[in-house]
Backbone bond lengths (Angstrom), bond angles and torsions (degrees), N, CA, C in turn:
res aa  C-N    CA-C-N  psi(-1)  N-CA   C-N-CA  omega(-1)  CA-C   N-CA-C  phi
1 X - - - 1.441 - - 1.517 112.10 -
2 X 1.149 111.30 -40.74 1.595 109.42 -179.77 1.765 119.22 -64.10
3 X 1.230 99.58 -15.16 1.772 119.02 178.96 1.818 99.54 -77.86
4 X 1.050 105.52 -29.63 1.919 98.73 -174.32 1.356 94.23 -68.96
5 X 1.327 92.96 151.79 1.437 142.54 166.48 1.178 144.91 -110.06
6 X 1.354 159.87 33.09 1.317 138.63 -148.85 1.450 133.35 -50.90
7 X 1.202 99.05 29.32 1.489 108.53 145.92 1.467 107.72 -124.86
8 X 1.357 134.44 13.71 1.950 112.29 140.93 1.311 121.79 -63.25
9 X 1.457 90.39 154.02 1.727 88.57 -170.73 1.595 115.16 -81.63
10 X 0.893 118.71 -3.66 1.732 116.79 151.41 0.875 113.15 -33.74
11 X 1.464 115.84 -55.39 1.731 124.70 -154.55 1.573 104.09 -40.72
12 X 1.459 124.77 -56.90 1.595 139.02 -175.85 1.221 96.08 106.27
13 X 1.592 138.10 27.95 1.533 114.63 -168.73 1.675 87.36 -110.94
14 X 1.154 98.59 159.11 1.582 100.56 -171.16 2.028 88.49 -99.04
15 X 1.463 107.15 -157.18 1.580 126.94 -161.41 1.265 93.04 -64.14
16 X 1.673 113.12 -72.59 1.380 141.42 -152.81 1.850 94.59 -72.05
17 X 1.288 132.34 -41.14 1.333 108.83 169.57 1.667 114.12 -69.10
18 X 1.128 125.57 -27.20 1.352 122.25 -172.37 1.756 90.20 -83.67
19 X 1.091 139.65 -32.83 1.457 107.53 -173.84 1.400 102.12 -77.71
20 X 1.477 121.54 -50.06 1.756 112.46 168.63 1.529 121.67 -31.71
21 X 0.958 107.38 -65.04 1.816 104.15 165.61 1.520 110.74 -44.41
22 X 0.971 115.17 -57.65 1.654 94.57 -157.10 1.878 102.00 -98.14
23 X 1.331 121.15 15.52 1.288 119.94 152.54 1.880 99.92 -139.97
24 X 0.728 111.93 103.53 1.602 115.20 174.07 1.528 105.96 -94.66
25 X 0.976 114.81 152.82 1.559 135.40 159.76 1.680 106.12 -10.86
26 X 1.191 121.98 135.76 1.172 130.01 134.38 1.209 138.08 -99.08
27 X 1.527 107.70 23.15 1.925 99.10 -175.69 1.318 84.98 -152.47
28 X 1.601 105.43 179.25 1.357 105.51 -157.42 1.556 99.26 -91.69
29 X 1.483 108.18 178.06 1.633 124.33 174.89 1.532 100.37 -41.52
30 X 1.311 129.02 166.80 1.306 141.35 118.60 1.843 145.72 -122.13
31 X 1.209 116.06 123.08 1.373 95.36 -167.92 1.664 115.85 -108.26
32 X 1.495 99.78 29.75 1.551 119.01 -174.64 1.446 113.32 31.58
33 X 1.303 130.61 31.33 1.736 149.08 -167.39 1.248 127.40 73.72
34 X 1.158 98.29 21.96 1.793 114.76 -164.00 1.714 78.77 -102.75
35 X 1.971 94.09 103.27 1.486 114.92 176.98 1.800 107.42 -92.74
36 X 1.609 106.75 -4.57 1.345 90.88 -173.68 2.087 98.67 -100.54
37 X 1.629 91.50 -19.31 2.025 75.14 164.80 1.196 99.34 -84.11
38 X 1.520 156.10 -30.14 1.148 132.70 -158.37 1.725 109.78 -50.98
39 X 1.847 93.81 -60.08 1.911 116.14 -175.98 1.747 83.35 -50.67
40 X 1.340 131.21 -67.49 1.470 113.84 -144.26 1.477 107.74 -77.83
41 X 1.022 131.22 18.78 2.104 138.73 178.95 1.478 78.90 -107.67
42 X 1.373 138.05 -69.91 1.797 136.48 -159.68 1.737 108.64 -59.24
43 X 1.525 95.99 -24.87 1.583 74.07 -174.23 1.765 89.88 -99.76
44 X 1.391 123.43 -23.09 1.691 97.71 164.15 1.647 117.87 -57.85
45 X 0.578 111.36 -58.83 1.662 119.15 -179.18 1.434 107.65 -61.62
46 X 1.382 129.09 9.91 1.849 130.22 175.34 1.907 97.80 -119.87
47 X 1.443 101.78 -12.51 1.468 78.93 -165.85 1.350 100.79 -111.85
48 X 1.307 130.54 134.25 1.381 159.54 -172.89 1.791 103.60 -47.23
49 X 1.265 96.27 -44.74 1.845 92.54 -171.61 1.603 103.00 -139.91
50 X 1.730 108.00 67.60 1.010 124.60 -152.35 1.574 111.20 -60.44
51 X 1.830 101.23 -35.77 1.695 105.11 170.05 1.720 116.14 -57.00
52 X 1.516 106.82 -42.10 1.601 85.26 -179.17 1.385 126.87 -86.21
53 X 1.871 104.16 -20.28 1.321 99.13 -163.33 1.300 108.64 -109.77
54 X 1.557 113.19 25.90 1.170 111.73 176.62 1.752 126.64 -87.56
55 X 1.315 108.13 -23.35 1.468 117.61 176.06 1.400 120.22 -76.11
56 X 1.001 119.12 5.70 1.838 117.55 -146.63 1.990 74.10 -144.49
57 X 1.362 122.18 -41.09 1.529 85.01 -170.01 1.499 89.66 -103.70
58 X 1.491 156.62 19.28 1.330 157.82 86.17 1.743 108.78 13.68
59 X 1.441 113.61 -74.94 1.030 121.22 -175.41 1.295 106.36 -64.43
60 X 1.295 106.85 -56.95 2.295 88.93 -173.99 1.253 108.55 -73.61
61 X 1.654 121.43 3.33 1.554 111.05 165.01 1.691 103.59 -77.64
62 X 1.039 106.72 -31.79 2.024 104.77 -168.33 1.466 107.49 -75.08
63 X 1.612 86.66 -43.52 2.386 81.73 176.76 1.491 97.57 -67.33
64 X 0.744 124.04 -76.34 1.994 130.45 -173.69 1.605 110.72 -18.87
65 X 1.291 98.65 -25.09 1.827 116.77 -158.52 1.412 112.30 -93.66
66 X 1.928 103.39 -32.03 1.290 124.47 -148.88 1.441 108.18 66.27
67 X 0.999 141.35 -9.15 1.732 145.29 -177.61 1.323 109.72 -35.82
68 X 1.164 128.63 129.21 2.096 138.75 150.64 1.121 103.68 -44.51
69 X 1.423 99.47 -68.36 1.470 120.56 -156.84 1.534 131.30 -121.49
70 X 0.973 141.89 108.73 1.617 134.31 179.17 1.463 102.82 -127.70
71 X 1.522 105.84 157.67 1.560 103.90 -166.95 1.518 108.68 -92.53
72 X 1.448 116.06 130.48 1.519 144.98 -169.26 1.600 106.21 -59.54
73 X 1.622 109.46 126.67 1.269 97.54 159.48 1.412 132.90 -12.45
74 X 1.293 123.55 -59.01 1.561 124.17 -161.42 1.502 91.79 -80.87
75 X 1.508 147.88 -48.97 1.395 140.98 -178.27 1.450 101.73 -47.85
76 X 1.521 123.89 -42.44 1.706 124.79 -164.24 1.735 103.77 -68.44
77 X 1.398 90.15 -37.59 1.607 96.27 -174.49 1.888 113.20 -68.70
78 X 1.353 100.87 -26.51 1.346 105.74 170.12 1.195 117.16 -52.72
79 X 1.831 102.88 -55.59 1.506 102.25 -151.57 1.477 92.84 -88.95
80 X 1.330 127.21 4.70 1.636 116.47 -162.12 1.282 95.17 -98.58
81 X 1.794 129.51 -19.84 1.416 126.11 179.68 1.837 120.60 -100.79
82 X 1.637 98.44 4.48 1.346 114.21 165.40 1.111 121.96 -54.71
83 X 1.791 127.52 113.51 1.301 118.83 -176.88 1.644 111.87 -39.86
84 X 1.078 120.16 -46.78 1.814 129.62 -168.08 1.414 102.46 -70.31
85 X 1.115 127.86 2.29 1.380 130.01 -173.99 1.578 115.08 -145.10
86 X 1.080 126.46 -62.61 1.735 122.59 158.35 1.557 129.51 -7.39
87 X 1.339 115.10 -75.97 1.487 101.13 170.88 1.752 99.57 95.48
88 X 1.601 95.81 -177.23 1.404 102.51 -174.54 2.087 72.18 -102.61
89 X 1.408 102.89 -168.27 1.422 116.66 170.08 1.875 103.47 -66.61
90 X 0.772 116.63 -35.98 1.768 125.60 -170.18 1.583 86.22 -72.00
91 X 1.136 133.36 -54.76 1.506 104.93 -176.06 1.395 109.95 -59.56
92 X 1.187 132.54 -35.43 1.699 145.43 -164.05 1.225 97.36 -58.12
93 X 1.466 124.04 -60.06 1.108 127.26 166.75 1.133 136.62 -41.83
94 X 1.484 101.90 -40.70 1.709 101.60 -168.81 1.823 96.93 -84.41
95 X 1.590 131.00 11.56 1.298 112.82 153.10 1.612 126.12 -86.15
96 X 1.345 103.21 19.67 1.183 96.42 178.75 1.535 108.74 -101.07
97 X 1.549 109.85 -29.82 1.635 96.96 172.74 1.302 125.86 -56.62
């Protein structure tokens, strides 16, 4: 264990995740007032098994909401692995306060 690296190519991380890791963000999130990605990044980042249980409690957030539209697992995952948006884990966190 002390021999790993995350940069062997085992790891599976491609270029762009290994430079995010080893330079992350220095400034905080932004969601330029876009209140419906803010709620939909907190409840990815609150829910434990965010791939399965994210579509199903998505939906009873939009009926509950009356909502059209809220942004889809796979859009959150976009914007959550966006260098300008990603972060180290400590920013991830700090959307939950």
């Amino acid at each position: 264990m002390q021999a790993t690296s995350l940069d062997d190519l085992g790891s599976g991380l491609d270029v762009d995740a290994l430079h995010r890791l080893h330079n992350p963000p220095t400034y905080p999130a932004s969601f330029d007032g876009d209140r419906s990605l803010e709620a939909a990044i907190k409840l990815y980042i609150g829910l434990n098994h965010a791939g399965s249980d994210y579509h199903v409690t998505r939906e009873t957030f939009m009926s509950f909401n009356s909502l059209d539209n809220f942004p889809s697992y796979y859009q959150v995952k976009k914007k959550m692995f966006k260098p300008k948006l990603a972060g180290s884990a400590q920013s991830a966190a700090e959307l939950l306060k």
